[in-house]
N, C-alpha and C positions, 0 to 999 in steps of 0.2 A: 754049485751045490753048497761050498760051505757060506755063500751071501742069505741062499733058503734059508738053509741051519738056522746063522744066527736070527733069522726073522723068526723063528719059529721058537726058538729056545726064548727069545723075548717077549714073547707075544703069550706062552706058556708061564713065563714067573708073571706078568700082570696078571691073568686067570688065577694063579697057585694063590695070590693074595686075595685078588678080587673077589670071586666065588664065593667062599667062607665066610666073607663080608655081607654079600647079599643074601645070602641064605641064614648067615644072622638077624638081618634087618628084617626079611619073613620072617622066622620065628618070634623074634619081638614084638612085630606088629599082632600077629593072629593073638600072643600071650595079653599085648594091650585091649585087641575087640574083646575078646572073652570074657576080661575084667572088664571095661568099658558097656560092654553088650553094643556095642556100636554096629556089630553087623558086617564088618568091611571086607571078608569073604562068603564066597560061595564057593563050595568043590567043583562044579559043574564047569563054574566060569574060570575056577585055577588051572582042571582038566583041559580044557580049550585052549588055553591061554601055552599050557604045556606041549600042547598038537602043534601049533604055531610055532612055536619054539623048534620041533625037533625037524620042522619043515624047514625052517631056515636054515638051522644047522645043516642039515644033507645038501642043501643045493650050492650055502654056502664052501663046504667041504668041497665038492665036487667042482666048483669053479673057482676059487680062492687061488691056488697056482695060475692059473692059468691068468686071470686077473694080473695078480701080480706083477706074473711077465712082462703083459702088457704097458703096466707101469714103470719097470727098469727097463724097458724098451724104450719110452718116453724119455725117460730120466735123460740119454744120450742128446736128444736135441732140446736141453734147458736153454733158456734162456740166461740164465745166471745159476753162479753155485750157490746156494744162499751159505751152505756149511764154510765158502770161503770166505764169506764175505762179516758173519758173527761169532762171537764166542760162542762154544757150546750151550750156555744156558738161554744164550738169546735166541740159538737156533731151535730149542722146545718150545721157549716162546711164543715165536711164532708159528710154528707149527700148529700149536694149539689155537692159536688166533684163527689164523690161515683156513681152518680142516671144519671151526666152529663158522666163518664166514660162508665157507662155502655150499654145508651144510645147510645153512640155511636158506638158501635159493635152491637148493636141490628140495628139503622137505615142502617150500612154500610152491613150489611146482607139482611137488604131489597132492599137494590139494587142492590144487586148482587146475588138475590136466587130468581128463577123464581116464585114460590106461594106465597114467601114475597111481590115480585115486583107488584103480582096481587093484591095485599090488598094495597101498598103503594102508587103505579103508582096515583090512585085519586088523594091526594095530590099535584102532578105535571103535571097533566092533564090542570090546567090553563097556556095560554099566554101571560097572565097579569102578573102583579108585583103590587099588592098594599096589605093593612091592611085583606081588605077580603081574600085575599088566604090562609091567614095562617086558615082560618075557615073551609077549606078544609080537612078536615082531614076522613083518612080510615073508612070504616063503620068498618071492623075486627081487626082494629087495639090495643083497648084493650086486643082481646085476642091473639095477636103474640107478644104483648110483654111480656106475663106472661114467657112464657122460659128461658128469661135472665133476669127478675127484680126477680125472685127466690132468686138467689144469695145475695139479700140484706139480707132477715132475716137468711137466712144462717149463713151469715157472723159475722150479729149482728146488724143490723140497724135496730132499731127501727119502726116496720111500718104505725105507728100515724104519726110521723114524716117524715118518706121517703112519703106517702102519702101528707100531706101539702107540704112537700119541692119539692113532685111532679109537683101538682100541681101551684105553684110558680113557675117553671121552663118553664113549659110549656106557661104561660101567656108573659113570658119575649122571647120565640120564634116570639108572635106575632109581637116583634118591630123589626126583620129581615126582615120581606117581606114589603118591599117600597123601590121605586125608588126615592124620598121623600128626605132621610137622603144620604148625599154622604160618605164620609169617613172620622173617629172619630180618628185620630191620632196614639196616643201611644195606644189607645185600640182594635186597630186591630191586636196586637199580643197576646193579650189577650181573650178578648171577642169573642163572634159569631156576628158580626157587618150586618146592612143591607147591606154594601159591599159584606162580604164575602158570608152572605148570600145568595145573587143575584145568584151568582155564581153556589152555589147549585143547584138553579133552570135553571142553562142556558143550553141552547140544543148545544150551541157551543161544538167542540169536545175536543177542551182544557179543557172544564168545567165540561166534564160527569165526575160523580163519585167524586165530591170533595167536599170538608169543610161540613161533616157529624156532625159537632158540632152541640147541641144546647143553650146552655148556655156557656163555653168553646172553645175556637180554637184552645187551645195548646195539645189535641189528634189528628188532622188535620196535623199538623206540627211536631209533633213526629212519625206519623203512615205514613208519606208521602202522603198522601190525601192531603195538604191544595193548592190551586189555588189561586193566587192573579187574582181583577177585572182589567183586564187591557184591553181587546176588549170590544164592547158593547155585553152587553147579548141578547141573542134570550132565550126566555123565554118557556118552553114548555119540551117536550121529544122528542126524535130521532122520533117517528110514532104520532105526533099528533090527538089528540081523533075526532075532529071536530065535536062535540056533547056535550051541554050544558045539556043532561039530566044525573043527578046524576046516574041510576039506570043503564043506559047502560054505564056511567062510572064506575063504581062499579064493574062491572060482564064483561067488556071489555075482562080484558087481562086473564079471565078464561076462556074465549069461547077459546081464542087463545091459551092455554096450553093444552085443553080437544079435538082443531084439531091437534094440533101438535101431542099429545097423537097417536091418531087414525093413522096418519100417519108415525107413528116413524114404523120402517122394525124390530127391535131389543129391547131386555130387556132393556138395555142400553140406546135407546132411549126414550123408555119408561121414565125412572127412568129421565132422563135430562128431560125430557118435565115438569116437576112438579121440580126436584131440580139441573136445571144447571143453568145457566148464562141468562137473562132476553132476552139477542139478539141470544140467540141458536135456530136453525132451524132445524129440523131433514133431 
């Protein structure tokens, strides 16, 4: 009980900071479109984007303990301590390193594994670009990622700490979705920048499937994923939802796995209709 606690009590002052920040960053922006006239909200799509949001929340809520568990459960058969093995600050470090690495073959899985695609596609279901998209997030996405954050206490990561330095991580993805920030220099070979960002989210076909980063760019440009912004982005996915209701975005592209299902002639199709490639057709 008091190991929860303290996960919870720390995982609460990153939120107590965090939040306030992002909800800064919305108000700024919508204050910049207004003066700008730039356009970069819609209510419709902030609404959606909110529905999203409070869907993950509840599922997250409701499995996050239990998660958890699972993880200090792990923790017992590491393979090494890392916290014995670094200094404290080496052990954030890498953690952050670690949780960005592995993130990124979990995200680059979801767009390329049709039942991932079904859970992930919400996230890119908006044609916007601003602060609120990044609130977009999977209602199941909690639990597709427990397959590959395993590996952390596995290894030896601490999961108090992979936990906060989680959730830190994920708060720093919000400052990628805006059109807002143009391009930060030398830290575009570094960083996940709202540049490269952009990018991510662009329906262009130079863009699909690129800079999978979210704290880090430099697994983008080693794995050959990274896309520099150089056309303007169309913002969206290849089959646009054209439906601001959260619920039928959510369960979209299961409907369309469960006819493909129905219609596949062979085992084989079968088995692709749930784990081939998002644009597979039977």
């Amino acid at each position: 009980m008091i190991y929860i606690s303290i996960v919870n009590m720390t995982e609460f002052d990153i939120y107590t900071y965090g939040i306030p920040i992002v909800l800064l960053l919305i108000f700024a922006e919508v204050i910049y479109s207004t003066i700008k006239g730039s356009k970069f909200y819609k209510l419709e799509d902030t609404l959606a984007g909110l529905g999203l949001l409070v869907g993950n929340f509840t599922i997250g809520l409701l499995t996050k303990g239990s998660i958890f568990f699972i993880y200090i459960y792990l923790y017992q058969f590491k393979l090494i301590t890392v916290n014995d093995l670094l200094p404290m600050w080496a052990v954030w470090l890498a953690t952050f390193i670690m949780i960005d690495f592995v993130y990124y073959w979990y995200h680059r899985f979801s767009h390329r594994v049709r039942f991932m695609w079904a859970v992930h596609m919400n996230h890119h279901s908006s044609e916007e670009m601003n602060f609120t998209v990044s609130l977009r997030q999977a209602w199941f996405g909690p639990i597709t990622k427990v397959p590959f954050f395993i590996v952390m206490p596995l290894i030896g990561f601490d999961p108090i700490i992979t936990a906060v330095a989680g959730v830190a991580s994920t708060l720093w993805g919000v400052i990628g979705h805006t059109q807002w920030i143009r391009r930060l220099g030398v830290l575009e070979y570094i960083l996940v920048t709202p540049s490269s960002h952009r990018v991510h989210h662009g329906s262009n076909e130079c863009y699909i499937d690129k800079n999978y980063g979210n704290l880090l760019i430099v697994w983008d440009r080693l794995f050959g994923t990274f896309a520099e912004e150089i056309e303007p982005v169309r913002f969206g996915i290849r089959e646009n939802v054209k439906t601001f209701n959260p619920i039928k975005i959510t369960f979209m592209f299961w409907q369309q796995m469960v006819s493909d299902f129905k219609n596949s002639k062979n085992q084989k199709e079968r088995l692709l209709s749930f784990f081939g490639k998002p644009e597979w057709k039977p």
